[in-house]
N, C-alpha and C positions, 0 to 999 in steps of 0.2 A: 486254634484256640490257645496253643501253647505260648503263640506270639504274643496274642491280644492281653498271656497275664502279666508276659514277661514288661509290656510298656505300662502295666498297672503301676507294679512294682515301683520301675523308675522313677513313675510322676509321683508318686505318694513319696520315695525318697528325696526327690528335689522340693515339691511341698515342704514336706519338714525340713531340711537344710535354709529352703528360704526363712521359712516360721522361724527358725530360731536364730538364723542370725536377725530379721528384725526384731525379734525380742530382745537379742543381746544388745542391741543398738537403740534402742528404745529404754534397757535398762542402765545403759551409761548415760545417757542423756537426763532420765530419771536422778542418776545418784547427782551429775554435775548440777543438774538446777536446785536438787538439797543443800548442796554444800554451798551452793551463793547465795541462794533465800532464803536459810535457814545457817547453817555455820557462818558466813559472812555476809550473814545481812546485815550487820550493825554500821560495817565500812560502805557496804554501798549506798547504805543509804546517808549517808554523809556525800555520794559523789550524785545521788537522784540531781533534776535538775532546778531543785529546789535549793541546794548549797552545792557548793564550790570549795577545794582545799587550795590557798595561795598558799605560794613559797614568797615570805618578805625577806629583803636583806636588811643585816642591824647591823649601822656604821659600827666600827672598832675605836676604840680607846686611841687616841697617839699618844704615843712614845715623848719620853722627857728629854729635855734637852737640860746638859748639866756640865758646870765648868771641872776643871780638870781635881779639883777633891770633892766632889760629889754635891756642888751645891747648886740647886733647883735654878734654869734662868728659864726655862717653859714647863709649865705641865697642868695641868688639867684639876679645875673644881667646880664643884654644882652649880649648875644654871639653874635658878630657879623662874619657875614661868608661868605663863597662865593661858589655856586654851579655852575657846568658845566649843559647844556642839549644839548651834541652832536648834535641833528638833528637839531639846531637850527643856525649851523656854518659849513662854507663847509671845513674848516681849523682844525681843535682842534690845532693842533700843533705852529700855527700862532696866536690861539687866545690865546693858553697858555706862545708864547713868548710877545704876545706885555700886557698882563696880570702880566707878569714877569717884567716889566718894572714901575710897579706901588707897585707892593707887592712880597717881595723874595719868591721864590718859590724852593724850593731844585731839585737839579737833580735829584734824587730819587722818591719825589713826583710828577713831569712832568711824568716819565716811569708810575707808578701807574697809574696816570687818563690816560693816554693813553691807556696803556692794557683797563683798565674800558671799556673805550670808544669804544673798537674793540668789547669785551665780552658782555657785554651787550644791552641791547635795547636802542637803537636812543631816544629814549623819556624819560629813567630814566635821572634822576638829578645824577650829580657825587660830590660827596665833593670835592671840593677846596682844601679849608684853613678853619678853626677856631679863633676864638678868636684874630679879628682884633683889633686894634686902631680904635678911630672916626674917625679918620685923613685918615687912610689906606680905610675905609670903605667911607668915601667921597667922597675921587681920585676917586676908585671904579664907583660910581655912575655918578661921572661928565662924568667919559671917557663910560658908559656904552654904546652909540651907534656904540661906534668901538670898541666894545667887543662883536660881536655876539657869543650869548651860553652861556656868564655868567649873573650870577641872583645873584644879593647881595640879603640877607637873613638874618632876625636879629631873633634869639633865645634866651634861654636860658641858664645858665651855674652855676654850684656850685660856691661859692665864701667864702673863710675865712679873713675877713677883720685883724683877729689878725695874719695871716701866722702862726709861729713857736710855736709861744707863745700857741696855745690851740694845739697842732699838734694831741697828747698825750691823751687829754680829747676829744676832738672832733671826733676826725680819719679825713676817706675822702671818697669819692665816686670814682668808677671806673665803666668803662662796665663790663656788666657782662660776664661772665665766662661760657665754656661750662658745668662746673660741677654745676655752682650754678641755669641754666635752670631750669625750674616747669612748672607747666603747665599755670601758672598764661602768657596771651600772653602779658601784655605788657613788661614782661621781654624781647621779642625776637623783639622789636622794635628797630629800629639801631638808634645807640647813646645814647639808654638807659642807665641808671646811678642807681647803688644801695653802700649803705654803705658798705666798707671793712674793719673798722677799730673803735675804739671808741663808741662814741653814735651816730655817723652816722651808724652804724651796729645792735648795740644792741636794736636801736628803729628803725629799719629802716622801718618796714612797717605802722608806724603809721606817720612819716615824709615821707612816696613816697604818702599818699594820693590815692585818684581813679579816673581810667583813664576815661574820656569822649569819643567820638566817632567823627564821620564824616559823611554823608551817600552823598558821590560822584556819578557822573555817568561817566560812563567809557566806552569804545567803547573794540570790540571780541581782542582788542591788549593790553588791559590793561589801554592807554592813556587814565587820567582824563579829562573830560568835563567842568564841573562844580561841583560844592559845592550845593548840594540840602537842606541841616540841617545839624547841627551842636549843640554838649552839648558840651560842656566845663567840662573838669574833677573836681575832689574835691580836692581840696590843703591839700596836707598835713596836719597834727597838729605841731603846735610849741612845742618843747619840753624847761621849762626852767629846768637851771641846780641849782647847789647852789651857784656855782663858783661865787667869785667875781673878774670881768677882771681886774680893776684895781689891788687889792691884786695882785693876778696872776702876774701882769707885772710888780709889783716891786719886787716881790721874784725870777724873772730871771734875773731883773737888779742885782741882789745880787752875782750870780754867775760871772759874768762876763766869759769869756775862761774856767773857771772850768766846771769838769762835774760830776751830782751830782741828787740829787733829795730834794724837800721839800715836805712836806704836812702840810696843816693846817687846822684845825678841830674845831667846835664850841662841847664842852663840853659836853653842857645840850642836845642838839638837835643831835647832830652825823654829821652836815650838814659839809660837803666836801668842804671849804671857797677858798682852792689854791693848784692842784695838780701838780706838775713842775718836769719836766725832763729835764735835759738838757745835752748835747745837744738835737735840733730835726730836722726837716726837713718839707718842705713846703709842706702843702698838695694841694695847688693850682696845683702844677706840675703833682701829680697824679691824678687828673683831667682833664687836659690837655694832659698827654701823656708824661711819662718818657723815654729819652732816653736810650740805652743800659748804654752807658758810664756813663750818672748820676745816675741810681739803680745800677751797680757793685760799686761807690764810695760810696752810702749810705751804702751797704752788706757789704763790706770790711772797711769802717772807722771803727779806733780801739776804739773810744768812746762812737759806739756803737747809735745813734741817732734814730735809728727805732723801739728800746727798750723801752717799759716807765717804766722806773729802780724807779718811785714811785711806782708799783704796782709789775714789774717783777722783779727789780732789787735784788738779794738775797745775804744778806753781813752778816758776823758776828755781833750780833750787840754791842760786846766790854763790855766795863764798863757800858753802858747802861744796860746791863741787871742785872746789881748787884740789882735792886731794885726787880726784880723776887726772886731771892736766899733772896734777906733780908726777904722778906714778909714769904718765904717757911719755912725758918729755924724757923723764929720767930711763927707762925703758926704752926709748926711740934713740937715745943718746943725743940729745937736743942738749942738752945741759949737765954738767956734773955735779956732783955733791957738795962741791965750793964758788958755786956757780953766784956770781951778787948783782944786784940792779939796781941803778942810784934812783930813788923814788923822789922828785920833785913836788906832787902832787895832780901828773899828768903825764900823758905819752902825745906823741903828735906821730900820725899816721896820716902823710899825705895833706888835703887841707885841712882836715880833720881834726879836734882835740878830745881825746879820751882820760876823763878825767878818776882819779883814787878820790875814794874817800872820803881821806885826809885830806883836807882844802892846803895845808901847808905840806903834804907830802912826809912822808915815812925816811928817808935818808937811804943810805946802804944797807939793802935787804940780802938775806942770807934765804936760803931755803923754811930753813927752820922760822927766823924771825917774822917771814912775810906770812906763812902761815900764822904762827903766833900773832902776830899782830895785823892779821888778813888787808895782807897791802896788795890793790889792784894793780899798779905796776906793774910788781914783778910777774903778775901773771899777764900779764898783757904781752908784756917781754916774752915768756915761755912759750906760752900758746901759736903766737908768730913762727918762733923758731920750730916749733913739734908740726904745728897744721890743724886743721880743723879734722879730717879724716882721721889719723892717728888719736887722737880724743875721742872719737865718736867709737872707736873700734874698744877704746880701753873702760870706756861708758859704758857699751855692753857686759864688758865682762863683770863690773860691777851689778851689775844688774838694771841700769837703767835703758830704755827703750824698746821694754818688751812685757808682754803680760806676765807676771810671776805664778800665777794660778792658785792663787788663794783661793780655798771652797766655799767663798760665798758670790760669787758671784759680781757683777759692776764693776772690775778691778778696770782700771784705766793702762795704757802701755805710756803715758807723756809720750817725748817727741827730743832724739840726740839726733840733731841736723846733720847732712855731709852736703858735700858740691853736688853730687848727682843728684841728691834730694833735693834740691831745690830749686835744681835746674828743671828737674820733670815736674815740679810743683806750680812753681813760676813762670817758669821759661827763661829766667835771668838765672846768671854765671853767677857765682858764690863771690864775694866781695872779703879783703881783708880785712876790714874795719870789722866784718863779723864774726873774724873770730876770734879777737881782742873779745867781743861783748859774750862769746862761747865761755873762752879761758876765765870767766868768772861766772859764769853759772847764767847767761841774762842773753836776752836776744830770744832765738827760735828753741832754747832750751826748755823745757817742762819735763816734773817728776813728781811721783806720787810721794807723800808721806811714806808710805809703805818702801817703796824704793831705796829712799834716801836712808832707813831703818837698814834695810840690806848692803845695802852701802857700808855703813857703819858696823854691822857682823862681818862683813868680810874683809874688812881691815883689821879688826878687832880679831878676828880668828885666823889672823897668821895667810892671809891669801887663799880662802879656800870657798867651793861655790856654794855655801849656804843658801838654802832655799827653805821661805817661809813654809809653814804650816799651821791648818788652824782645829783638823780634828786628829785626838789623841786616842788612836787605838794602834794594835800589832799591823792592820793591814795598809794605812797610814803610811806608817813609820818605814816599812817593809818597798813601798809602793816609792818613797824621797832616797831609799836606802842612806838612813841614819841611824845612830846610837843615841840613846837618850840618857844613859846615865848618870846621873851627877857625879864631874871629874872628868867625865872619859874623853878620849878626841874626837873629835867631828871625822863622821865618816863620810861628809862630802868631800869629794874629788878635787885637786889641788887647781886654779884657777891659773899654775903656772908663772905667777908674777914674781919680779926681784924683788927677793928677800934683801937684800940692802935696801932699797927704795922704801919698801914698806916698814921697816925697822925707820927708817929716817922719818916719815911721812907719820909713825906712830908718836915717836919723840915729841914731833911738835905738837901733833896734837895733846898732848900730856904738858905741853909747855902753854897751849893758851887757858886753860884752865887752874892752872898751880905756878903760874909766875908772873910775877907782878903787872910786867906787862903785858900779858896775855888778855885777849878781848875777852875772856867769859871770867876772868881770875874773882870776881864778885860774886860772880855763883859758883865756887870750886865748893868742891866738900874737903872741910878741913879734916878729918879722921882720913888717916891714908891708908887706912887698911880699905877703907870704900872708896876712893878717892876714883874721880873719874878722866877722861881725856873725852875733847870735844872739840866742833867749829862751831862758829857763829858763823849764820847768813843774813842774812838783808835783801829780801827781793822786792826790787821796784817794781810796779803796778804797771808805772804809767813814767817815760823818758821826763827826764827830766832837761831843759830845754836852753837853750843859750839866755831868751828872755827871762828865766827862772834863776838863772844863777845872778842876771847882772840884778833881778830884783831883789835876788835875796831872802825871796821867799819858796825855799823848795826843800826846806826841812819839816818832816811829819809833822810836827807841832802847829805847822802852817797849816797844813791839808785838811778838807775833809775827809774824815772817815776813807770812804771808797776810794780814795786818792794815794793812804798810805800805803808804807811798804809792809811787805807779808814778814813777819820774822821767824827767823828759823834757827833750831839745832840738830845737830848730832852727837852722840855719842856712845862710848860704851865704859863700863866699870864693871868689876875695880880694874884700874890702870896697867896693875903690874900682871894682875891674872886674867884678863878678859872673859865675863860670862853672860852678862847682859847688854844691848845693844839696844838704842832708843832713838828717836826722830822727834822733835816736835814741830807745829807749826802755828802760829798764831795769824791768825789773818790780821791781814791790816794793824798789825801791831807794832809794827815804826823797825827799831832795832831787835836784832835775833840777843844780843848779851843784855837785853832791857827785860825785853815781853817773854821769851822763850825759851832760854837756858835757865831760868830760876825756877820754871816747871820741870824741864826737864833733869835737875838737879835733885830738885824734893823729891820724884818721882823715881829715880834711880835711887837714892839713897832708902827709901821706903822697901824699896825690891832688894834690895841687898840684906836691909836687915831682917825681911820679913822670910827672905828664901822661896820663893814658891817652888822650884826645880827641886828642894830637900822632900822627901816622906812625910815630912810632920813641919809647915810652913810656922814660923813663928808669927804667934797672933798677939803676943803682948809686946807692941810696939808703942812708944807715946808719941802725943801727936806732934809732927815736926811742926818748925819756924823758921824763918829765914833765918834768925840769929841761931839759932842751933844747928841749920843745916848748910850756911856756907858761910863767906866773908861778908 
């Protein structure tokens, strides 16, 4: 009996131990289904499967782009626009003619948002139009109650306030491309905009900034509800450059109709003051939307405008490069400082005649004077005695035959020949007659504008490896290891050359500019506190032919257009202090002391007196003239 109460006992205590843990279990369950259908019912029912909560991304602001005293060359203002939302009109067709009646609408674009409108959902938005007027976006709104389905809609959009003038340094923005997709999503947000061209490319993901979000509710169709939160993305960074806009826009007023390139360059710093190409082309449109007919006219104009012939452009660079060969010879010990060549008006190499010039020939050339008075001759003469490899090696250290890395991108390297170049190129032995046509800049020689600018800094600044730059910030700067202070010395690295060489090689060029007989003395600038030192060059296109001489018609005046020679200069001022350094190039513009030195003249003297390298650039300059600005 005793047993039978003792297993009572047990079973009634495991009973209750069960009873109450399922009640405790039963009573958590109880409290969790309170607290979601009752304390958080309001959020689930936003997640029922009747809505949906999306996460959208909202592109970011980019970043402005701004020359080196804070003046705007990209930055961003309202697009103004106009969207369809089909289910909101029992018409499209009616809403798009009486729409059509406020703001032109192409026949083309009506078929488009039509198809849209069959294809897709009743509830997406369809693009319109872009980039209305105030005016256009007013009407819009006045008339919107009898416009059911359209939704005016203000944005944003890229905007180059200089148009043409930076086309070149800037670039431009376009959508993106299927190739240029990544995984990054806000690429594939429609109407998205990334850099194609310039420092809208080369910096482009530190100017597109980071996107923000949206957290909408949306119904099992997609249709937005509301706006639940919202972050706002990170704007861009501004990126400044070195460029000075105004510089800038007086050295394309210099060109007028010509087409050409300049570069201007601060000596001591490397900093990139005016890069110009000209012709260009609008980057607002490629923002916008180029038509077929206006890209095949850009592709096919024979000037060339989608080129930046400062960086890409690759031309012989003529007489100008005699100062390469003088430095080489004179360094190689080819020649010494009293070194003279009777100029005839020709050399004979073999059966060959290589002709100056000067049809009547220049007489007893000195170093100094054949510069000054850029006699073919005497470098004809030199170049023979140095070599062609010896030139080529003293080419590089100038800067030419190699990319310099300007940060925008399309920089060209030209082309300084040697024997084994051309031996592996051609498979033919290097010839002497070629390097007669080296020792003046012509033959297998090309160089950029940009080059020929460094060229010209690094004579100018005492033999030292100047290297361009185009954006101005500490890590830049840090990155070229230079000083930028106005006055101070270039903390580029000594290039090693003889300082007597280049002292002489400086002389002259200070003598074709400021002495009578000097080939640019017409455009000197007569105030010698600006006073500059320069070459002229002359690059021939197209050889000019035994039959051309005996006809007699083988002067530019003769030619067609496309036939003439490219004209060129260099220089840098003021003379006595070297600060500024400039290139230009005129295409097809016959002579370099005709077409080329009078811009580059106006152009330096403008920089001189305007200072961009000072704190506070002077803006009250009057507008120059050849009579006021040279002989």
């Amino acid at each position: 009996m005793r047993k039978e109460g003792d297993r009572e006992k047990i079973f009634t205590r495991r009973a209750l131990m069960l009873g109450g843990g399922q009640l405790a279990l039963f009573g958590v369950l109880a409290s969790r289904m309170y607290y979601l259908q009752v304390i958080e019912s309001d959020q689930y029912k936003m997640l029922a499967d009747e809505n949906r909560i999306n996460l959208r991304l909202l592109p970011p602001l980019r970043g402005r782009i701004i020359d080196r005293f804070g003046a705007e060359l990209a930055n961003n203002e309202r697009n103004y626009r106009v969207v369809l939302i089909p289910e909101q009109t029992e018409d499209v067709e009616r809403t798009l003619a009486r729409l059509s009646e406020l703001i032109p609408i192409p026949i083309h674009e009506r078929r488009r948002i039509l198809r849209n409108s069959k294809r897709m959902r009743s509830f997406v938005p369809i693009s319109v139009t872009e980039n209305l007027t105030w005016e256009q976006f007013s009407r819009i709104n006045v008339a919107s109650p009898d416009l059911p389905g359209i939704q005016p809609d203000v944005g944003e959009k890229r905007f180059y306030p200089y148009g043409e003038a930076f086309a070149h340094v800037v670039g431009y923005v376009a959508p993106v491309s299927e190739e240029e997709l990544t995984n990054d999503p806000v690429l594939q947000l429609p109407g998205f905009r990334i850099g194609k061209s310039g420092i809208e490319k080369t910096r482009d993901l530190e100017l597109r900034g980071s996107a923000g979000n949206s957290r909408v509710e949306v119904n099992a169709y997609g249709r937005v509800i509301r706006e639940l939160a919202r972050r706002d993305g990170q704007i861009g960074r501004d990126v400044r450059l070195t460029i000075d806009a105004k510089l800038q826009h007086f050295a394309i007023e210099q060109f007028g109709d010509e087409s050409g390139a300049c570069v201007v360059m601060d000596i001591h710093g490397g900093e990139v003051l005016a890069l110009v190409s000209n012709p260009a082309f609008e980057p607002n449109a490629f923002n916008i939307g180029l038509s077929r007919n206006e890209w095949q006219s850009l592709v096919n104009n024979p000037r060339k405008p989608l080129t930046n012939k400062a960086i890409g452009g690759q031309y012989p660079p003529g007489s100008t490069f005699k100062m390469v060969v003088a430095q080489a010879a004179l360094e190689a010990g080819a020649i010494g400082f009293d070194h003279t060549v009777f100029c005839p008006g020709h050399m004979t190499l073999g059966d060959r005649r290589f002709h100056c010039w000067k049809r009547g020939g220049h007489g007893k050339m000195s170093l100094n004077s054949a510069i000054m008075q850029s006699c073919d001759v005497f470098f004809f003469d030199i170049a023979k005695r140095v070599g062609v490899d010896p030139i080529a090696a003293m080419a590089r250290r100038f800067g030419f035959g190699e990319v310099l890395g300007l940060e925008i991108g399309g920089e060209k390297a030209g082309l300084i020949p040697t024997k084994d170049w051309k031996l592996a190129v051609t498979g033919v032995a290097w010839q002497k007659g070629e390097t007669l046509n080296t020792g003046i800049g012509q033959g297998f020689v090309s160089a950029t504008p940009l080059q020929m600018c460094v060229m010209a800094a690094r004579l100018g600044g005492g033999g030292k490896a100047v290297v361009p730059r185009l954006i101005k910030d500490a890590e830049a700067v840090a990155a070229k290891g230079t000083t930028t202070g106005v006055g101070a010395d270039s903390g580029f690295a000594s290039l090693g050359m003889s300082e007597p060489a280049l002292r002489a090689i400086r002389d002259a060029m200070h003598a074709v500019s400021n002495t009578p007989r000097g080939t640019a003395y017409r455009s000197r600038i007569k105030d010698q506190e600006f006073a500059l030192a320069g070459k002229t060059g002359t690059s021939q296109v197209r050889r000019i032919t035994k039959a051309d001489r005996l006809s007699g018609k083988y002067k530019n005046k003769d030619k067609p257009r496309e036939e003439r020679d490219h004209a060129i200069f260099v220089a840098y001022a003021p003379s006595h202090a070297p600060r500024y350094a400039i290139s230009v190039v005129v295409e097809h513009g016959g002579s370099g002391s005709k077409a080329a030195a009078p811009i580059a003249r106006d152009v330096l003297l403008y920089a001189q007196r305007r200072n961009p390298l000072a704190a506070r650039p002077n803006d009250d300059i009057a507008v120059l003239t050849t009579k006021s600005a040279g002989g």
